[in-house]
N, C-alpha and C positions, 0 to 999 in steps of 0.2 A: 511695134509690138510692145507689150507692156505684163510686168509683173505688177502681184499689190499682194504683200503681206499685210497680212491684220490678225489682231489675234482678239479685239473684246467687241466692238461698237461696230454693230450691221448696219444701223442707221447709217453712218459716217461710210462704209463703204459701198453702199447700194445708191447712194448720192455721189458719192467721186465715179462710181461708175459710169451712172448716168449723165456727167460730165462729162466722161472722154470716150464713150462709149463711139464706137463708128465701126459699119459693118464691114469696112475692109480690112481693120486693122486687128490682131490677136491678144487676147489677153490670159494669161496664166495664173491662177489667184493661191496662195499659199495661207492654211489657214494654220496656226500655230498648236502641235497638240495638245497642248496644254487648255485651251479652249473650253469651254462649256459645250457641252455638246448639242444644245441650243443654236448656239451661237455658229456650229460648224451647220449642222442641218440648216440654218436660214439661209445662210451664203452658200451651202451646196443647191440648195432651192434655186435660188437667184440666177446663178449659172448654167443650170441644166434647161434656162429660156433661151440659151444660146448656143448657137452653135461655134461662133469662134470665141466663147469664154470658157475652159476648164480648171479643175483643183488639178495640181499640180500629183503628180506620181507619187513623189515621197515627202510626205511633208515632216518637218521637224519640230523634237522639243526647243526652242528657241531660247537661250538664255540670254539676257542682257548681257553685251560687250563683248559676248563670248564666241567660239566658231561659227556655231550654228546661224547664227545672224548670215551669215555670209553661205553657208549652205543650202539656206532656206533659197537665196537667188540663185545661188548655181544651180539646183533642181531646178524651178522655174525655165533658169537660159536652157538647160538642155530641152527640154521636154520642148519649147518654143522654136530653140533652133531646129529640132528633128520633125517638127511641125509640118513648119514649111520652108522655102527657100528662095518664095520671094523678096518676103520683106529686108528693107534697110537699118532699120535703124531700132534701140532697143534700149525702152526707159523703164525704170524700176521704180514703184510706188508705193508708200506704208497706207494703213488704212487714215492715218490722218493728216493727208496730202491734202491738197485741192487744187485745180484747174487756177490760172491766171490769165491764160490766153483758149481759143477758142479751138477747134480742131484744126482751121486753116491755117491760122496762125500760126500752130504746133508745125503742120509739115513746111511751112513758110521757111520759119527758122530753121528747120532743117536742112531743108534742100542752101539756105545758105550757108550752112555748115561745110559744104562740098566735099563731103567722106570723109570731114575730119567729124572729134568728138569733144564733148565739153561738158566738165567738169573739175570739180578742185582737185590739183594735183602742184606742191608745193613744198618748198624745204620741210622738213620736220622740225617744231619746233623743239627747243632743251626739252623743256618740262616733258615731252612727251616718246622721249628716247628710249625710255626706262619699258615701256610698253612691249618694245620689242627686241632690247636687249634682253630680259630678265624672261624666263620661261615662266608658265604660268600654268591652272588647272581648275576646273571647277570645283567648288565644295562647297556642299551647302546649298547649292544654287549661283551663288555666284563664283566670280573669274578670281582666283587668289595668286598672286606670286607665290613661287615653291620656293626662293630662295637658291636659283639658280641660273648661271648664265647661259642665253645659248649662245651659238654659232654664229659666226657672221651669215649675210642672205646668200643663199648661192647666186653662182656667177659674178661674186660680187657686186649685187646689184644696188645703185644707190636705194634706200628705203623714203617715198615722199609722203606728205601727208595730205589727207583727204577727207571726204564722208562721204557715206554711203550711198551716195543717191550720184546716179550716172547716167549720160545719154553718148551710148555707144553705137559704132556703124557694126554690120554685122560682122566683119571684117575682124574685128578685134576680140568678138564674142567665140568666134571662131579658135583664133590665138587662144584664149583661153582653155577652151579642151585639148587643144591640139598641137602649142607651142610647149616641148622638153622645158624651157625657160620657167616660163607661167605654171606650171608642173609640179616644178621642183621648190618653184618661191609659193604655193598655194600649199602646198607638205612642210614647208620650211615655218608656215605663219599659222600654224592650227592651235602652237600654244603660246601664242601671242597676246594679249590684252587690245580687245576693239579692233579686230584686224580689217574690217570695214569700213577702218579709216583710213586706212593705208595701203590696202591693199591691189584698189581698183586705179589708186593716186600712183602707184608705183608700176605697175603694167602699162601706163599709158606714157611712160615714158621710154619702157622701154626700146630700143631701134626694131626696129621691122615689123612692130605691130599696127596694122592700121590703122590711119588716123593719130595716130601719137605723135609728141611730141619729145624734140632734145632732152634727155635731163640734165642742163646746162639751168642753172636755178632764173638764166636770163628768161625761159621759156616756162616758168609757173606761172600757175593760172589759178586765180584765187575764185569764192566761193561766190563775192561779187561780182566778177566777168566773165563767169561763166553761166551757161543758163539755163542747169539743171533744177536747182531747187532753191527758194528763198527762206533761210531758214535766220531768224531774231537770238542772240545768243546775247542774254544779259549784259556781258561784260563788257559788249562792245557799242552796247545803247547809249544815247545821252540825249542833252537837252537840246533843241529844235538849232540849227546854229551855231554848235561846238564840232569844233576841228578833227577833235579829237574822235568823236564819236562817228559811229561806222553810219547808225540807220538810229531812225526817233526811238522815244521811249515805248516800250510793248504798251499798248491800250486796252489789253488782257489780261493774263497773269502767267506767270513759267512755271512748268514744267521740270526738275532739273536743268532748271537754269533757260530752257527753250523756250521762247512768248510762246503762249498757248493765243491766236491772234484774236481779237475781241472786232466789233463793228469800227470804232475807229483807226484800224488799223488799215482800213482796205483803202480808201483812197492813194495812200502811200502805195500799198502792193500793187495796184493796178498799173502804175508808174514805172515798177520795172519792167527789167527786158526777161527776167524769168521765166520758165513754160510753168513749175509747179512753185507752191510755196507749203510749209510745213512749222507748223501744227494748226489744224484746227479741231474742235471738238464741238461735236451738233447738243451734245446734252448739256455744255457747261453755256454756251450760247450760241445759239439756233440763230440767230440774224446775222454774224458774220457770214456763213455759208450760204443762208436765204440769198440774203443783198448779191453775193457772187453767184449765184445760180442765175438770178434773175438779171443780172449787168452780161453772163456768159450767153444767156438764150437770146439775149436784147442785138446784141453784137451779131451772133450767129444767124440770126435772120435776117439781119441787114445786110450781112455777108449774102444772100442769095438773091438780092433785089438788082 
């Protein structure tokens, strides 16, 4: 099953649709209220051709960095999980995602996952401590420090570092609503800065949630090897060859600092083991997404021969 916030470009989500779009599987769409109301009527359009895609119950003002981010998916997971209670497994998608593998390939990977889950979940870095020690509150629109400390996590929970984008068993989604734990650290992190970075990273180590892993820092799993989303972060780019450097140079342009990914980029993307990768953009260039539309339908029909 699958969520997909988006909050501006219906092009970019009615094309990622048609990407992962498969009739057995659920999709929940969260459109941001802040939206054009254009923009909400087209993707309410969109969806009402389907019968396992709906808008989500409650949807949220969504601000950058801030709880709502994070709320916008918990809506989604509930409404999904009470759905139904078949499905396995449960991936979360912004509207400028896009496909790298094919649907078969998608459950492939999975089913090799064998009830576990995967994504980043990893020490927290210094720089980024201050996020969730120091309390915080919107104003203005954006997340501001108040100049206060808060509490330690309950249960003493180690706090690790993540991003947003998960591929969980239901198992874990479940924990979510309904583990005291996950509970009390979900109320503990609402004045937190980005807690969609850490938040999903720190549940999945907790013990006894499915699919999780030790928080023994032996058992992090960086953003690399795990194979939720592939996402270009400037600082870690370099030239073709250098040691240093994580992945090539973006052949697009960034975003706060994220490749926004251009037509040169995809040969490389195609080469991970990624299911989604993140950002791209149909109006800044349309051939990045063409070429993978067309390299995805190319595959998937050969898949049926």
């Amino acid at each position: 099953i699958y969520t997909i916030t988006t909050h501006v470009n219906v092009q970019n989500f009615e094309r990622l649709l048609r990407a992962i779009y498969a009739r057995q599987n659920i999709y929940c769409v969260h459109v941001d209220k802040k939206a054009q109301a254009s923009v909400f009527a087209a993707i309410k359009a969109i969806t009402s051709c389907f019968s396992n895609v709906f808008m989500v119950s409650e949807a949220m003002n969504v601000v950058y960095t801030g709880w709502t981010r994070v709320q916008a998916d918990l809506n989604c997971m509930a409404d999904l999980y009470n759905t139904s209670t078949t499905w396995k497994y449960f991936i979360n998608l912004c509207g400028q995602d896009f496909p790298l593998k094919t649907n078969l390939e998608i459950v492939q990977a999975l089913r090799a996952l064998k009830g576990g889950n995967s994504f980043e979940s990893e020490e927290m870095p210094q720089g980024k401590k201050g996020r969730v020690s120091n309390a915080h509150r919107v104003v203005d629109g954006k997340v501001q420090p108040i100049g206060k400390t808060k509490d330690p996590a309950p249960f003493n929970l180690p706090i690790l570092s993540g991003n947003a984008y998960i591929v969980v068993n239901r198992g874990y989604v479940r924990s979510v609503f309904e583990d005291k734990r996950i509970q009390a650290l979900i109320e503990w992190a609402k004045d937190t800065y980005s807690p969609d970075e850490f938040l999903w990273a720190t549940i999945q180590r907790i013990p006894g949630v499915p699919g999780s892993t030790w928080p023994n820092r032996k058992f992090d799993m960086t953003d690399m090897n795990a194979i939720a989303r592939m996402v270009k972060w400037q600082w870690h780019e370099g030239s073709e060859g250098s040691l240093q450097a994580v992945y090539p140079e973006c052949k697009g342009h960034h975003v706060k600092s994220v490749c926004v990914y251009g037509a040169g980029d995809l040969q490389w993307l195609i080469e991970q083991h990624h299911l989604f990768a993140n950002k791209f953009d149909a109006d800044r260039d349309p051939i990045a997404i063409y070429c993978l539309e067309k390299y995805l339908r190319h595959k998937a029909l050969t898949e049926l021969v």
